[in-house]
C-alpha positions as CSV (number, residue, x, y, z in Angstrom):
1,X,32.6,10.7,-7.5
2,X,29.5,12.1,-9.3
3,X,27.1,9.7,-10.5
4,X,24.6,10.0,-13.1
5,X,21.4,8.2,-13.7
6,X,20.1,7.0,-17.4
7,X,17.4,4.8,-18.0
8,X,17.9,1.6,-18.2
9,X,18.7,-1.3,-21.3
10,X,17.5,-5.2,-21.6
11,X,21.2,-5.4,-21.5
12,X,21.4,-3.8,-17.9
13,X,19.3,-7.0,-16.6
14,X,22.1,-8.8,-15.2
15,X,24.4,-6.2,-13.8
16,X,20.7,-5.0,-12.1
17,X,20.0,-8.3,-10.7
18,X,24.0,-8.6,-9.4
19,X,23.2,-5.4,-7.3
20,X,20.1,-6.7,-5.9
21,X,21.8,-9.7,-4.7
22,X,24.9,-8.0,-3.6
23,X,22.7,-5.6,-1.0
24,X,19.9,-7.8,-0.5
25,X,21.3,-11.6,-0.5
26,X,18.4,-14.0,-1.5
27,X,15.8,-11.9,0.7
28,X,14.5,-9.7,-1.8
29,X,10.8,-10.3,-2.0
30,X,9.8,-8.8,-5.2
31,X,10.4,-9.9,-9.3
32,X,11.2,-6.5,-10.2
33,X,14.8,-7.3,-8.6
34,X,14.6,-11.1,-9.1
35,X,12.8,-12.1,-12.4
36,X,14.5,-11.3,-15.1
37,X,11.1,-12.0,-17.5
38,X,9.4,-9.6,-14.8
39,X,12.6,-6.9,-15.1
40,X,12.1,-7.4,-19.5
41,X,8.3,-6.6,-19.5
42,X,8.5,-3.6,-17.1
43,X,11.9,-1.9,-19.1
44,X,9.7,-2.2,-22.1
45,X,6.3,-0.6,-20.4
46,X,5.8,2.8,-21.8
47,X,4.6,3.7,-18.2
48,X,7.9,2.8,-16.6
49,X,10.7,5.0,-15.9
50,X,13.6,2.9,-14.9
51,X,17.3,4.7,-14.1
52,X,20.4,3.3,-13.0
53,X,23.8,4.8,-11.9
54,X,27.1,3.7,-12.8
55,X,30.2,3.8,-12.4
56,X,32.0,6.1,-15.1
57,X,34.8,4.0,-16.2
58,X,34.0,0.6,-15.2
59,X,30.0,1.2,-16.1
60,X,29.4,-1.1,-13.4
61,X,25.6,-0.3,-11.9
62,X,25.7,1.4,-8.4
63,X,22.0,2.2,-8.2
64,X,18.9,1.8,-9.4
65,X,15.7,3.0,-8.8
66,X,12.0,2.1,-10.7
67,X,9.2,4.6,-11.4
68,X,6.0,3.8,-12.7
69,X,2.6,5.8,-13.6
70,X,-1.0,4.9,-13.7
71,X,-2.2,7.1,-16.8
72,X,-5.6,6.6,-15.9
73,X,-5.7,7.5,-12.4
74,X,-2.4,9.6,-13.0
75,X,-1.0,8.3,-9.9
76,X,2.5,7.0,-9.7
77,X,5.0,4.8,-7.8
78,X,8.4,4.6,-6.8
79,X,10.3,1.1,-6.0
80,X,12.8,-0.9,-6.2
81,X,15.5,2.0,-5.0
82,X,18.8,-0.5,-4.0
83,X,22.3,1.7,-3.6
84,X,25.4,-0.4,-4.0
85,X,27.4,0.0,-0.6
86,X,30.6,1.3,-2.2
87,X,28.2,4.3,-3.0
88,X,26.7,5.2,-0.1
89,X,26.9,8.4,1.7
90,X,27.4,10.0,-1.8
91,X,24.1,11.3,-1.7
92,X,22.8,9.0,-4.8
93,X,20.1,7.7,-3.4
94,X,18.7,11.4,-2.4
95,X,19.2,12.6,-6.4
96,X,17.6,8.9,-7.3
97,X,13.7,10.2,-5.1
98,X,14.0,14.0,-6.0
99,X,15.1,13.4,-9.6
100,X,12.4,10.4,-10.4
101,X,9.9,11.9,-8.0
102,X,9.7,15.2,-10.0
103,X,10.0,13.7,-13.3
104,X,6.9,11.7,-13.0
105,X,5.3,14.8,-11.8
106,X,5.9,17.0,-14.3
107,X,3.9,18.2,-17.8
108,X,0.8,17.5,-18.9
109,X,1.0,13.8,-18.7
110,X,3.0,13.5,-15.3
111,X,1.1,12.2,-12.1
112,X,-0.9,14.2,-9.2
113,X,0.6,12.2,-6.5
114,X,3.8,9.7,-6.4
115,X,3.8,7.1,-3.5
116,X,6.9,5.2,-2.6
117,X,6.9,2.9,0.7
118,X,10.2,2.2,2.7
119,X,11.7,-0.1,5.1
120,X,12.1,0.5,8.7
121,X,15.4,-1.6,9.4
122,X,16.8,1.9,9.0
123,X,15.5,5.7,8.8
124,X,17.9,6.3,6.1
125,X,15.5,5.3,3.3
126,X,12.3,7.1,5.1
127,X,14.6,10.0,5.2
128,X,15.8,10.2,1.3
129,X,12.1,10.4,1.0
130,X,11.3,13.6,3.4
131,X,13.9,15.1,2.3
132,X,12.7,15.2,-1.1
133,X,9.0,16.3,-0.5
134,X,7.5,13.4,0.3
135,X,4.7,13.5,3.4
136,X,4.7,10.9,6.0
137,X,1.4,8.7,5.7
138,X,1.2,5.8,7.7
139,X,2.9,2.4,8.7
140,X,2.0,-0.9,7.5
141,X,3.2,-3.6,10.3
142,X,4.0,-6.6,9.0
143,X,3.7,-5.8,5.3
144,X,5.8,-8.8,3.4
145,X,7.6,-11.6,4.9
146,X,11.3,-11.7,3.9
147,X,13.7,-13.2,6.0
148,X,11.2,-11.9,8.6
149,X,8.0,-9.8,8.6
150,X,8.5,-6.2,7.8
151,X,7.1,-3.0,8.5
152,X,7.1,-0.7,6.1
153,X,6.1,3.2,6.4
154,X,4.0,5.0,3.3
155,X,5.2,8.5,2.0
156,X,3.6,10.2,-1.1
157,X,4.3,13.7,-2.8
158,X,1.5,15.6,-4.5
159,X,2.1,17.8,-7.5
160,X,1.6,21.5,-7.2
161,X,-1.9,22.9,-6.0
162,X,-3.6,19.2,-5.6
163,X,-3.4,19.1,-1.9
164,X,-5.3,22.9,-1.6
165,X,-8.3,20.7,-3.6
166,X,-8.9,17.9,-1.4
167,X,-12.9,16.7,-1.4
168,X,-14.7,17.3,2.2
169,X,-15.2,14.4,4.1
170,X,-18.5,14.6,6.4
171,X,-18.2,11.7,8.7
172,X,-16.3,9.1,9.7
173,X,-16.6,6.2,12.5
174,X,-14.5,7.2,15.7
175,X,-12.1,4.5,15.0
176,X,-10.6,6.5,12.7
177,X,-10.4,9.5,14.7
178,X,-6.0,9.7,15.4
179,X,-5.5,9.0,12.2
180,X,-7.5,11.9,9.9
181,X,-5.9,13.9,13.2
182,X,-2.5,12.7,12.2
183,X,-3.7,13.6,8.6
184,X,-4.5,17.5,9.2
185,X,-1.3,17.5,10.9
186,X,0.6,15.3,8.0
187,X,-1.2,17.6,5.5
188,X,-0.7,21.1,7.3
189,X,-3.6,23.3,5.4
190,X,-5.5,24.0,8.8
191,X,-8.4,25.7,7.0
192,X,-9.3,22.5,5.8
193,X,-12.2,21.0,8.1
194,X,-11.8,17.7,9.8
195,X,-14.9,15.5,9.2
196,X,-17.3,14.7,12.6
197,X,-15.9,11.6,14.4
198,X,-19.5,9.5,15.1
199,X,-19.2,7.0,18.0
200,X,-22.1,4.3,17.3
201,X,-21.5,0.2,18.1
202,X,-20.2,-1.4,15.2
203,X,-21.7,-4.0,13.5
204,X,-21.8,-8.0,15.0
205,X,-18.6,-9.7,14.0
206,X,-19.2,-13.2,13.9
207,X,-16.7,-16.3,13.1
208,X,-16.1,-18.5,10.3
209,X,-18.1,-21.6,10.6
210,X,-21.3,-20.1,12.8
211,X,-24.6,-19.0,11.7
212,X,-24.8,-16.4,9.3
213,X,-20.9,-17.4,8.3
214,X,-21.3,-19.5,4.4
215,X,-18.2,-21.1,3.0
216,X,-16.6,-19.7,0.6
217,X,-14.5,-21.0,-2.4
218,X,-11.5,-19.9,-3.9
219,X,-10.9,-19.8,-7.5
220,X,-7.2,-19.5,-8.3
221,X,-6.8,-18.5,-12.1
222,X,-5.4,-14.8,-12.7
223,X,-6.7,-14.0,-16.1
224,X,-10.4,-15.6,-15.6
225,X,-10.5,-13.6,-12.2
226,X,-9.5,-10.2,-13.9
227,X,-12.1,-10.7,-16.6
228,X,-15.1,-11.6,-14.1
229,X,-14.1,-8.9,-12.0
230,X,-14.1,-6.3,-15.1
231,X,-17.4,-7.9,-15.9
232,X,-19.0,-7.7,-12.2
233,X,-17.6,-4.1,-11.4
234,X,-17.2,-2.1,-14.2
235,X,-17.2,1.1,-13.0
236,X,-13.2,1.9,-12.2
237,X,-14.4,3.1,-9.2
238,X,-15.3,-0.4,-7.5
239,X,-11.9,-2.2,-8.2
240,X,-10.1,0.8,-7.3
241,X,-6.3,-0.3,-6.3
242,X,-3.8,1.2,-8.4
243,X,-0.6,-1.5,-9.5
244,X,-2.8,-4.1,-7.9
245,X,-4.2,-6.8,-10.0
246,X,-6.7,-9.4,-8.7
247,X,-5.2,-13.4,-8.9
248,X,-7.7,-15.4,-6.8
249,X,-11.8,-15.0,-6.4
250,X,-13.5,-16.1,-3.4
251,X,-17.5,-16.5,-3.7
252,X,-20.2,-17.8,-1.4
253,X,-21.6,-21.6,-2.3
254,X,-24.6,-19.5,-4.0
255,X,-22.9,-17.0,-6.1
256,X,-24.6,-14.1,-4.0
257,X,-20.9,-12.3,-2.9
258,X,-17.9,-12.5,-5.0
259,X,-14.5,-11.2,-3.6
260,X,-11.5,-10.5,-6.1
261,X,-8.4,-10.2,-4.6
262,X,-4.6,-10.3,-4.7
263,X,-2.8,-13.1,-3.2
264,X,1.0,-13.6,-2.7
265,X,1.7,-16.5,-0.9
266,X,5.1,-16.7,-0.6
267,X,5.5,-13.2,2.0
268,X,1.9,-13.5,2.8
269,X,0.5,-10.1,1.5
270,X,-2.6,-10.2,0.4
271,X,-4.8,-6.7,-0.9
272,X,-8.9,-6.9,-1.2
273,X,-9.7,-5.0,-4.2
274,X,-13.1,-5.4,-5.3
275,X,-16.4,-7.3,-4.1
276,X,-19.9,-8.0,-5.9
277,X,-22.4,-6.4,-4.8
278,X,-19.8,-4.6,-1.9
279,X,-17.8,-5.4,0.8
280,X,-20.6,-4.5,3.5
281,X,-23.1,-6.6,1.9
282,X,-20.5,-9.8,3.4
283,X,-22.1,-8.5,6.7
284,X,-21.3,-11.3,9.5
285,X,-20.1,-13.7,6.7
286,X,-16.8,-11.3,6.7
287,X,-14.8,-13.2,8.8
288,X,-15.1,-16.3,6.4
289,X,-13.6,-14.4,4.5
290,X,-10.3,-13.5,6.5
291,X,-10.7,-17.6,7.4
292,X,-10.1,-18.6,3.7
293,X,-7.6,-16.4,3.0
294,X,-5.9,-17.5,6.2
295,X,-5.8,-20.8,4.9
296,X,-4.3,-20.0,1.8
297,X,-1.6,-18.0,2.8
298,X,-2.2,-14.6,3.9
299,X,-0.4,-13.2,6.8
300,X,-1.2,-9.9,5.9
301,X,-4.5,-8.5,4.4
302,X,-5.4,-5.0,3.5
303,X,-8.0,-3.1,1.5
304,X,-8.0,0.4,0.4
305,X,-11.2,2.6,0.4
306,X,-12.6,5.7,0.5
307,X,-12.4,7.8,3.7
308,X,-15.9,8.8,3.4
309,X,-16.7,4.7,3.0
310,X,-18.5,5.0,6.2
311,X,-20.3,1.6,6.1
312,X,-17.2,-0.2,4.9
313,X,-15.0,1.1,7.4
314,X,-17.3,0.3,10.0
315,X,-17.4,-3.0,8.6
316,X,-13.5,-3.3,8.4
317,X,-13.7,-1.8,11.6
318,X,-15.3,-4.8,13.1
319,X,-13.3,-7.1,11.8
320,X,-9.7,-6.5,13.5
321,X,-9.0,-4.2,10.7
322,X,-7.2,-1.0,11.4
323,X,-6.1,2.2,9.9
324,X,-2.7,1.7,8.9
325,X,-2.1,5.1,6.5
326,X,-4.1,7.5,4.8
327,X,-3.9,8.9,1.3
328,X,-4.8,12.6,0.4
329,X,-5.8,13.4,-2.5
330,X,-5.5,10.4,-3.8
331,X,-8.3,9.9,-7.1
332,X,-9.3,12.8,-8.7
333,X,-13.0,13.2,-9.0
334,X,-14.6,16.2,-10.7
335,X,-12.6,19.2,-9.6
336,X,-11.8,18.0,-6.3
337,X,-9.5,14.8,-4.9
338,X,-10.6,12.4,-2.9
339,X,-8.8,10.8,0.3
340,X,-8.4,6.9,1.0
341,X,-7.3,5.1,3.9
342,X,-5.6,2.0,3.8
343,X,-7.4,-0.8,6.6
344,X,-5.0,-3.6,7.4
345,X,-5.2,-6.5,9.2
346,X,-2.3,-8.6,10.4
347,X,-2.8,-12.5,11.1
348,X,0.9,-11.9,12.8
349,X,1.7,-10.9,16.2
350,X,3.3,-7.5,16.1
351,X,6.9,-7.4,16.8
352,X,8.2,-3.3,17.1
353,X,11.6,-4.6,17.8
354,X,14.4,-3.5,16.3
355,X,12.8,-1.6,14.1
356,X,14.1,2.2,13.4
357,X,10.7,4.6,12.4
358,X,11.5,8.3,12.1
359,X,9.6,10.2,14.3
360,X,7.5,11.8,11.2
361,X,5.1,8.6,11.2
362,X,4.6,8.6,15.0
363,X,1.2,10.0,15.2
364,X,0.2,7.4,12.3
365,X,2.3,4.6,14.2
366,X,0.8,5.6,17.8
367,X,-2.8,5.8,16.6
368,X,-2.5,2.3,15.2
369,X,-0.6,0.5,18.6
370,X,-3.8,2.0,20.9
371,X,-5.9,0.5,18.6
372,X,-4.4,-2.3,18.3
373,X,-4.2,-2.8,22.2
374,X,-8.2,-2.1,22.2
375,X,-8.8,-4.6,19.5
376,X,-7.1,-7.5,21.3
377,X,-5.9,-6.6,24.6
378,X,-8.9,-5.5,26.0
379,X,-10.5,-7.8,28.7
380,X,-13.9,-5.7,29.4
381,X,-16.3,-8.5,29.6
382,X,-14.1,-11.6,29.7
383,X,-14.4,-12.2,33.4
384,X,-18.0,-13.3,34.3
């Protein structure tokens, strides 16, 4: 039977949330498939496109799938694709990527790039997404906590002619090295040059509660954290984390280094998206950081910046963060696009079992297990 898709009603809410449920029992982690207040607002955004299947004569809802633009960045996002299992194998959930995928691509108003991220309890869902254009990225071990922690792989599709305009990168710590390899490969425009791979120590990494390591405070109130951090960094540039909003603030006991981030502490995920006056200028006082959040909930903390961040990444660098995924062409600057990389850091102990990664994200996953293993299974100056 041939489905179609159609966007969505206020009056689709419940049959929507009965299909969540029916596939993902009370597991789901997100709003958009649980909240009907949170399922209202985004129907009604004018930067949501959200499209359902259904069955023709009983009009019951077989599918679903949620896109959503960034106008400013013109950056979009897929989620929230759920096929009903009386419908799978009918090829829906392909049409669903493709169809969304190159409508929020298209005209003058349509995105450069359209990210979606997928589970890896299966390849099925990384695979709707190759098949429709999408470019393996990067993995993201232990991304949310449902019934357990889950890894989740990124994929994004660029529109037409970005990708040739990517921004030169010069440098970038050694660290990094696999992954901007896994990258040019990922990527495939050869003629574009790799940036030098520079090998220097990193800087001290020092723990919470030693010299050089100030407390920190966290302030939990979403809307007075937004507005201080538009205040502190108002150039878009330093609170750059498209669909991320800041909830909680953490500052030193002196007000020199504030950190705005986004905290969810019932899976654990937590993103760093903006600090006054910078990230690096936490220095040794990082891990303080990490500390706090820690005690608040996060399981699983990530920060998105610049590939040619050099400073930052070294910073991140030494602070058990790793390259999880890059990002070409990600922010459009001048008449160029800029890459990102996404640093992650897991407070979890990584479990690869069971899990079912198509072997498109093995360089990314690779690169990110050896560091792993150098990070915190190396035991080169242990024994004295």
């Amino acid at each position: 039977m041939t489905h179609q898709f159609t966007a969505v009603q206020p009056s689709d809410i419940n049959g929507l949330l009965t299909l969540y449920r029916q596939v993902y029992g009370s597991s789901y982690a997100l709003p958009i498939g649980t909240d009907p207040e949170v399922m209202a607002r985004e129907m009604a955004s004018p930067r949501t496109t959200w499209l359902a299947a259904r069955e023709a004569q009983s009009g019951r809802i077989v599918g679903s799938i949620i896109g959503t633009i960034d106008p400013q960045e013109r950056l979009g996002k897929l989620q929230g694709l759920v096929i009903h299992p009386d419908a799978r194998g009918s090829g829906l959930a392909h049409q669903a990527v493709r169809r969304l995928s190159d409508l929020l691509l298209e005209g003058e108003q349509g995105a450069d790039s359209v990210y979606a991220t997928a589970r890896t309890n299966s390849t099925a869902p990384q695979r709707v997404c190759l098949s429709a254009g999408f470019r393996a990225l990067g993995i993201f071990p232990n991304l949310r906590k449902a019934e357990r922690h889950e890894t989740m792989v990124l994929l994004a599709k660029h529109r037409a002619g970005v990708l040739e305009r990517r921004l030169p990168v010069e440098r970038v710590p050694a660290g990094l090295g696999d992954l901007v390899r896994a990258l040019h490969e990922a990527v495939a425009l050869p003629e574009q040059p790799l940036p030098e791979l520079v090998d220097e120590p990193l800087p001290a990494r020092r723990g919470a509660g030693r010299p050089g390591g100030a407390a920190m405070e966290l302030v939990d109130a979403p809307q007075f954290v937004l507005r201080r951090m538009s205040e502190q960094l108002p150039d878009p540039e330093q609170r750059f984390y498209p669909f991320h909003a800041p909830n909680v603030l953490l500052a030193t006991a002196d007000g020199a280094h504030e950190v705005y981030a986004q905290l969810n502490r019932s899976d654990g995920y937590c993103a760093l998206i903006g600090a006054a006056p910078g990230l690096a200028a936490l220095g040794e006082g990082f891990e303080t950081l990490i500390n706090r959040l820690a005690e608040d909930g996060a399981l699983h903390i990530e920060a998105l910046l610049p590939l040619d961040g050099y400073e930052d990444l070294r910073l991140l660098l030494a602070h058990g963060f790793l390259p999880a995924a890059a990002y070409p062409a990600m922010r459009r600057q001048g008449e160029g696009w800029r890459d990102y990389v996404v640093m992650a850091r897991s407070l979890q102990p990584l479990d690869f079992r069971g899990l079912s990664i198509d072997a498109a994200f093995q360089p990314f996953t690779e690169q990110y297990i050896e560091l792993w293993k150098q990070q915190y299974l190396n035991t080169h100056g242990v024994f004295q």
